[in-house]
C-alpha positions in Angstrom: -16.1 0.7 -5.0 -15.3 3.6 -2.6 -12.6 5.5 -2.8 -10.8 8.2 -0.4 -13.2 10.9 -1.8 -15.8 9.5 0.3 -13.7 10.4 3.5 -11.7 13.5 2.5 -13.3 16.0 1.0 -10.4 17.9 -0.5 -9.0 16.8 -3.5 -5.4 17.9 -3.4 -5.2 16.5 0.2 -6.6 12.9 -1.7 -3.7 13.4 -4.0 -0.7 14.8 -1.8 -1.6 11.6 0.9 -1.8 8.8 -2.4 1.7 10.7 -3.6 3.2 10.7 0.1 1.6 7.2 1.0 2.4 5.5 -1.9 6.1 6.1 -2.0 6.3 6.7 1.8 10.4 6.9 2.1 10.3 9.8 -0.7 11.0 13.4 0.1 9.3 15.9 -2.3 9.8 19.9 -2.2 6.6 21.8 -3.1 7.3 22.5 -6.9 7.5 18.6 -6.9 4.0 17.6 -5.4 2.6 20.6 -7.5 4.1 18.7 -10.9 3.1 15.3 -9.4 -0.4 16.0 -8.8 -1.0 18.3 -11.4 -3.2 21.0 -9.2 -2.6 24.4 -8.5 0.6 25.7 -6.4 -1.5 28.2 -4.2 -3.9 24.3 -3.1 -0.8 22.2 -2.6 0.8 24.7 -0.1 -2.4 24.8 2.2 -3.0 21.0 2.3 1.1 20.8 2.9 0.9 23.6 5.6 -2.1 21.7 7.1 -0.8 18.0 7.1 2.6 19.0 8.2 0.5 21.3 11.0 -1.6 17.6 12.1 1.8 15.9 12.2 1.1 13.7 8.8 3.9 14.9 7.1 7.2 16.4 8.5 9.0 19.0 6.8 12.5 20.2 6.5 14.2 23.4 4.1 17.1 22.5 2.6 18.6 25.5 0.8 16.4 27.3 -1.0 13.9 24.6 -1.3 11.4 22.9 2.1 11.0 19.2 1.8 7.8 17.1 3.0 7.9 13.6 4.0 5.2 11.3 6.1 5.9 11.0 9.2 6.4 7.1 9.9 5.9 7.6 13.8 2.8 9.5 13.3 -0.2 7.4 14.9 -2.1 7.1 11.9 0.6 6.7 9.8 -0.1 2.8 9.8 -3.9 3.3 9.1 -3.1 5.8 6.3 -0.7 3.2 4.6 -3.5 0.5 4.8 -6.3 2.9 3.4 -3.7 4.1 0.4 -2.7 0.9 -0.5 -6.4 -0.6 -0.7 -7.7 2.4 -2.7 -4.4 2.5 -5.1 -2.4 0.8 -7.3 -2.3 -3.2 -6.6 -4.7 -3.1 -4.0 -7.1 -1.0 -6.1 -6.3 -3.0 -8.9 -7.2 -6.6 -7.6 -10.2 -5.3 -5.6 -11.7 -3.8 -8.6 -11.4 -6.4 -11.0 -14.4 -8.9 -11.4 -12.2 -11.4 -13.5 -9.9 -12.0 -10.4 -12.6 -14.6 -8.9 -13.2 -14.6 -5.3 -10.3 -14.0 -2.5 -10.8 -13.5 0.6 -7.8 -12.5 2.1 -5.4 -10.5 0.3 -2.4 -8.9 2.1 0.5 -7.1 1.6 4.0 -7.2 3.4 4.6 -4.2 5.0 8.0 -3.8 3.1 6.5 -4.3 -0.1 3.4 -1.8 1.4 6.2 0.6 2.0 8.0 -0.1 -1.1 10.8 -1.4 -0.1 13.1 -3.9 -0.8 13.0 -7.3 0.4 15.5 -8.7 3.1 15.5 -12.1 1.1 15.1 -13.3 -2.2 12.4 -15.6 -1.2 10.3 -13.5 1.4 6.6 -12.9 -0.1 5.3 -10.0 -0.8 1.5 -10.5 -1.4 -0.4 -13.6 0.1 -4.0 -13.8 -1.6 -6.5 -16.8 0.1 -9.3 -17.9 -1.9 -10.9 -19.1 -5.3 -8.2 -16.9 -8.1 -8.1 -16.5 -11.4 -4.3 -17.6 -11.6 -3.5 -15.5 -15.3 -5.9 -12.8 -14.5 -3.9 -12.1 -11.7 -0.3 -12.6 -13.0 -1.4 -9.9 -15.6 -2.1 -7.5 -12.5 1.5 -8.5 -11.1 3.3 -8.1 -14.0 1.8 -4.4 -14.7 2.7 -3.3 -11.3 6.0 -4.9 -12.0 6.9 -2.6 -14.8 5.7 0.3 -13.0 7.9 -0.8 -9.8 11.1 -2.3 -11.5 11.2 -4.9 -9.5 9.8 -8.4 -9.4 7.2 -9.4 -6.9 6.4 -12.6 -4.9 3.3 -13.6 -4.7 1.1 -16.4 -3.2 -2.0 -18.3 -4.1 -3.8 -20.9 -1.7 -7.1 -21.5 -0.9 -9.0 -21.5 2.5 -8.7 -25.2 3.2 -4.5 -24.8 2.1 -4.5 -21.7 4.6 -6.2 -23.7 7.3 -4.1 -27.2 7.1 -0.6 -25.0 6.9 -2.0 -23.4 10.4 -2.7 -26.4 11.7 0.3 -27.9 10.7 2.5 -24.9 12.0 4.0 -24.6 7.6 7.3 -22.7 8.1 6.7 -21.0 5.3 3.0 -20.0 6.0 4.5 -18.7 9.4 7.4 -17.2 7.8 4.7 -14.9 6.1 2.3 -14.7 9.1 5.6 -13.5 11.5 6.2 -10.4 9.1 4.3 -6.7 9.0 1.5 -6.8 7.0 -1.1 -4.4 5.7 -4.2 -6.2 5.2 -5.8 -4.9 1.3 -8.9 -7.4 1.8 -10.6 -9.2 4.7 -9.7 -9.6 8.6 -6.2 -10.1 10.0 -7.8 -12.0 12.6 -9.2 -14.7 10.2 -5.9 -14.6 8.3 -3.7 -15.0 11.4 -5.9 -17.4 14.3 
């Protein structure tokens, strides 16, 4: 399985980005990332100075203390999102597990990408398409539930299920399909036409 070492070289840049990306409406002052990521003070200055330098991250000082966040008008800030949320976490987690069985679509709502809450009780946050392992992945989901604190919602069809809901124009299946989305496996175009 790749990973984002096999497009950044730098390390600490692979960690402050997962950090950043991963909880993308948290601020965090350099002491912070340094305790986060667990790498050297002196590293996670320069990869700061240079992301908030490429407009990744912004930055703000407040006090005596400067505070980095990502940038959610950045241009890549979408494409960053996507490549953190394959490569960590959930994502990782279902990509890399054999037991799973066979998806082919897996996406993530882009509040539940960006970690945050959803506007109602019954919006979805993950929609997987394909031949599951039902238990194998509800132990996945509930993991990432005790790490989040929150419960997630999370649908199962197959191919032929996805295909008859388009074709029937399913409310619910377009209630999904009308949201953001950050794709985690397989083509948004074969998801959405």
């Amino acid at each position: 399985m790749a990973d984002l070492g096999d497009i950044i070289t730098s390390k600490v840049r692979i960690k402050i980005l997962e950090l950043f990306f991963s909880n993308p409406d948290e601020m965090y002052h350099v002491r912070g990332v340094v305790r986060e990521i667990k790498e050297e003070i002196n590293a996670v200055r320069r990869e700061l100075a240079r992301l908030e330098k490429s407009g990744i991250l912004k930055k703000e000082p407040r006090g005596n203390r400067v505070y980095y966040w990502p940038r959610t008008d950045h241009f890549m800030f979408g494409d960053i999102l996507s490549v953190v949320s394959k490569m960590t976490g959930l994502g990782l987690a279902i990509n890399s597990n054999k037991k799973i069985g066979n998806p082919s679509i897996i996406m993530f709502s882009g509040r539940f990408a960006r970690r945050k809450e959803r506007k109602r009780e019954d919006d979805v946050d993950i929609l997987i398409v394909g031949e599951v392992n039902l238990p194998e992945l509800a132990s996945l989901v509930r993991m990432e539930e005790s790490k989040r604190g929150m419960e997630i919602n999370y649908t199962v069809m197959t191919r032929d299920e996805l295909e008859y809901r388009k074709k029937r124009r399913d409310p619910f299946l377009q209630g999904i399909l009308a949201g953001s989305r950050v794709m985690i496996l397989g083509d948004e175009d074969n998801l959405v036409s």
